[in-house]
N, C-alpha and C positions, 0 to 999 in steps of 0.2 A: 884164812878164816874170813868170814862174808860180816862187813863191819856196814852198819846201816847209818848215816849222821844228819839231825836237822839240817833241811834247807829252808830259806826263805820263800816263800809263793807268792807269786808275783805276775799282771797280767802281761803276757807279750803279743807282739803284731805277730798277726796271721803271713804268712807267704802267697802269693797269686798261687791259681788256681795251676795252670801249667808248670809255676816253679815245683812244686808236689809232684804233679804225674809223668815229668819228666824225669825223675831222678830215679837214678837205676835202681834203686832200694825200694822204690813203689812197689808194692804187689798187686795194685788193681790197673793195671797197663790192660787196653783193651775194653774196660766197662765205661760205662757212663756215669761221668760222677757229677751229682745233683748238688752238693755241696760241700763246703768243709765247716765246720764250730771248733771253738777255744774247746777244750776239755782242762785247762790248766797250765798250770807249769811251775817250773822252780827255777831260779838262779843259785845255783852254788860260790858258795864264799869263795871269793878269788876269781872269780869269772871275765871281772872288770867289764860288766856293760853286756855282756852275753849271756845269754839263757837255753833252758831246757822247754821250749813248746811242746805238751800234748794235744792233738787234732783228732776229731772225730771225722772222718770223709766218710758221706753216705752216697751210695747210688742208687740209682733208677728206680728199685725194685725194695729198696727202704736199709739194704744190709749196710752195715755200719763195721767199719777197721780204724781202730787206733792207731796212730803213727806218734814216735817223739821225734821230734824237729832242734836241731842245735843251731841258734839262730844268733847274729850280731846283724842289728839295727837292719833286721827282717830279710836278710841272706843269711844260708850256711854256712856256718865256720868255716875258716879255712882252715888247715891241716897246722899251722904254728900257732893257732889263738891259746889263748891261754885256760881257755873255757874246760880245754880238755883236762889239763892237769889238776883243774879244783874239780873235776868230774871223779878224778881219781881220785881223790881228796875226801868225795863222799864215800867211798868206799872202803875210807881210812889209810890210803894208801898216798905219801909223800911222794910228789911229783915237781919237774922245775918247769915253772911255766915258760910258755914258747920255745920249746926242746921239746918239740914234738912233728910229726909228719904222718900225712898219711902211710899205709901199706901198701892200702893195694886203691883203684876207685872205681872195679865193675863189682862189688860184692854186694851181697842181698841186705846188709848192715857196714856200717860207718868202724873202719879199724885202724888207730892210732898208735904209732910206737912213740912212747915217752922216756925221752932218756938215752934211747938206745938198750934199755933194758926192760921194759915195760910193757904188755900191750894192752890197750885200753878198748874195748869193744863196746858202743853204743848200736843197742838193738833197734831197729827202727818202728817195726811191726810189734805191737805190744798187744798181751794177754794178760788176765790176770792168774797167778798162779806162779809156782816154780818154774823156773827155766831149765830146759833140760843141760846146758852146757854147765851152768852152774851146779845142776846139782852133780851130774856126773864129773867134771872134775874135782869137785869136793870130795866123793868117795874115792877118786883115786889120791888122794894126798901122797905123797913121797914115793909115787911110782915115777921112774924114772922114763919112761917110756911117752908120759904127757908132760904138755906146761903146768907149775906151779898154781895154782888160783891165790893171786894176794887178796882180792875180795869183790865186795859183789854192791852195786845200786841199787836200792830197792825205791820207790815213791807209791803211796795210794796203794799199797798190796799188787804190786808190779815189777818186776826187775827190767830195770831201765839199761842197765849193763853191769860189766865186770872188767875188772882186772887181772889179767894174770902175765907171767913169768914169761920173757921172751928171747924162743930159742932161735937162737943162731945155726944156720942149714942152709944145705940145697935141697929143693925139691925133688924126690925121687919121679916123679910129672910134672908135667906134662911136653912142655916143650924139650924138657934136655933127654928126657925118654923116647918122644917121636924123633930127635936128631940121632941119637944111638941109633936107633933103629935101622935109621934112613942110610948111617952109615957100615950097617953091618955089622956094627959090635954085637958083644956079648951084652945085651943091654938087660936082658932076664937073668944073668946072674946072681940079682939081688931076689928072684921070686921066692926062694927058699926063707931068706930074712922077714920079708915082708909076710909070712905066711906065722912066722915064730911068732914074729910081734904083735899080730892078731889072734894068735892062742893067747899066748898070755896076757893080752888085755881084754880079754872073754874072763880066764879066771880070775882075774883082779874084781873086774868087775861084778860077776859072781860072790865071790869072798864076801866085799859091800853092803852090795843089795840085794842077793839073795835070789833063788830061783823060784819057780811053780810050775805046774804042768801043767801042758796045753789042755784044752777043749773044745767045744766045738766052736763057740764064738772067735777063738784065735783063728778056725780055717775059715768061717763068715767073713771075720777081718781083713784076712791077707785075699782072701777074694775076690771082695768088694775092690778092694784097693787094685789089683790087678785089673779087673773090668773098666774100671775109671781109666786104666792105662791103654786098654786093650778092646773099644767097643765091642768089638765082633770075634775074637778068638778063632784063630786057624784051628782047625781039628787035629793039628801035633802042637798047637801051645794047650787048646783042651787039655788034651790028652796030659801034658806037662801038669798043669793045675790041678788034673785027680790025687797029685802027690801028698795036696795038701792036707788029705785026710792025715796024714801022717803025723800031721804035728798033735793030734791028739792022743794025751800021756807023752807028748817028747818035754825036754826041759826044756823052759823059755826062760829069758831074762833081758835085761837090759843091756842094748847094743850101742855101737856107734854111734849109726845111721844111716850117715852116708859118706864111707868110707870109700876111697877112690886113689890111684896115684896121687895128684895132687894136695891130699891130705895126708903125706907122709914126707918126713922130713930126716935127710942123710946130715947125722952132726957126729959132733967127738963123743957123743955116749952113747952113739947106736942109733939104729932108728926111732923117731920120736913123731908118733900121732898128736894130730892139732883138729881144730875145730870140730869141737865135739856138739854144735846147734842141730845138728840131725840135717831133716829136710824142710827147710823152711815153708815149704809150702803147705806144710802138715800145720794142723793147731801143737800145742804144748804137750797137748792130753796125748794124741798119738804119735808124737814121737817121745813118747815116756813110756808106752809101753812095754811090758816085757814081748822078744821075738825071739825066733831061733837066732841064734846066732851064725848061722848060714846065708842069714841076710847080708852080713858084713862082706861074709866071703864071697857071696855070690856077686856085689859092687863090686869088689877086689878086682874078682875074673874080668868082669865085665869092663871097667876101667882099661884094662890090659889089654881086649878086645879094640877097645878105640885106637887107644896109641898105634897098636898093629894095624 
């Protein structure tokens, strides 16, 4: 359950300007950034001396992204600060400070195992609004198939990050997929599994939150979107994209996102989907919306496609 709890607010030092757009979590890599301002911040209890920086960075051309900054005496946490465990703490979630580590450190957000049973995700890129990984693991509660959600950050009508349940696995991707491969195994034995676990987390999710039928703005949508990927379209990807009429009167609902090998994970209770944030590149609003769920499958494929 997503548990919200007073922080203090408090102002913190800014970071240089290159410490920002160097850091793999920036999403304006590439633009010209004209500045960054304080938007705030909080220190959670138990922090000891480290805090939570919100940053306005504008560029060039006036647009403006929120970023949250995890900062100790104006550098990033390191991966054992204790900042993390009173982070989980906002969340109402008991954590032992400095019994923590990063996961991973090229992801598009900050991910911390606490404990060895924990995972604490601070989002970096902030909207206001529901988070999609929040709400969809919320609707999936006691599916076996996702991580647990213990609970969720919220500050200024924002979710700053979440906790949830961490499973123990190998990755079905990337790398031990392209070494099967490499070596001739049966390394698609698992496609049939991998295709189960994505029906049934279509109906769970379904079940949830509930379906509606397409119209014409959903083929507008997925159009749009594809042109942004595709300026100039071959006349057999054309030709692919008239399909989209299709989706008017098919059922849509809430997907993945962006489901890949690497977001599936071989444990003791079967295959188990993780990072349910979509595509970060998208705002909140569009990766919340309802989609065929063929989008999932069609990453699946396409995932598969790489590794080969």
């Amino acid at each position: 359950m997503a548990v919200k709890r007073d922080m203090r607010v408090e102002p913190v030092a800014l970071p240089d300007v290159a410490v920002l757009t160097g850091a793999r979590w920036f999403a304006g890599k590439g633009r010209a950034v004209a500045g960054i301002e304080s938007a705030g911040g909080f220190v959670p209890q138990g922090a000891a001396g480290a805090s939570i920086a919100l940053v306005d960075v504008t560029y060039g051309r006036g647009e403006r992204e929120r970023y949250a900054l995890a900062l100790r005496d104006g550098h990033e946490c390191a991966g054992d600060d204790p900042l993390w465990a009173a982070l989980a703490g906002c969340a109402g979630v008991e954590a032992v400070p400095g019994r923590s580590r990063f996961l991973a450190e090229d992801l598009s957000n900050t991910v911390v195992l606490l404990d060895d049973r924990l995972v604490l995700k601070l989002f970096r890129r902030l909207e206001r609004g529901p988070h999609p990984e929040a709400e969809l693991l919320g609707a999936l509660a006691g599916f076996a198939q996702v991580p647990e959600l213990a609970g969720v950050v919220e500050h200024d009508g924002m979710t700053i990050g979440l906790v949830e349940e961490y499973v123990a696995g190998a990755p079905v991707g990337w790398e031990g997929l392209i070494a099967r491969l490499a070596a001739g195994d049966d390394a698609l034995g698992n496609a049939g599994a991998l295709g189960r676990v994505t029906a049934v987390l279509h109906r769970q999710l379904a079940a949830a939150l509930g379906m509606r039928v397409g119209g014409d703005q959903d083929v507008d949508g997925e159009r749009s979107a594809a042109a942004m990927a595709e300026a100039e379209p071959s006349p057999a990807i054309a030709a692919r994209l008239a399909a989209l009429d299709r989706l008017v009167g098919a059922h849509l609902q809430r997907v993945h996102g962006d489901l890949h090998v690497g977001q599936v994970l071989r444990t003791s209770r079967g295959l188990v989907v993780i990072d349910f944030e979509g595509d970060p590149s998208l705002s909140p609003a569009e990766r919340s919306r309802e989609r065929s769920p063929l989008v999932d499958l069609a990453s699946l494929l396409l995932s598969l496609d790489h590794a080969g």
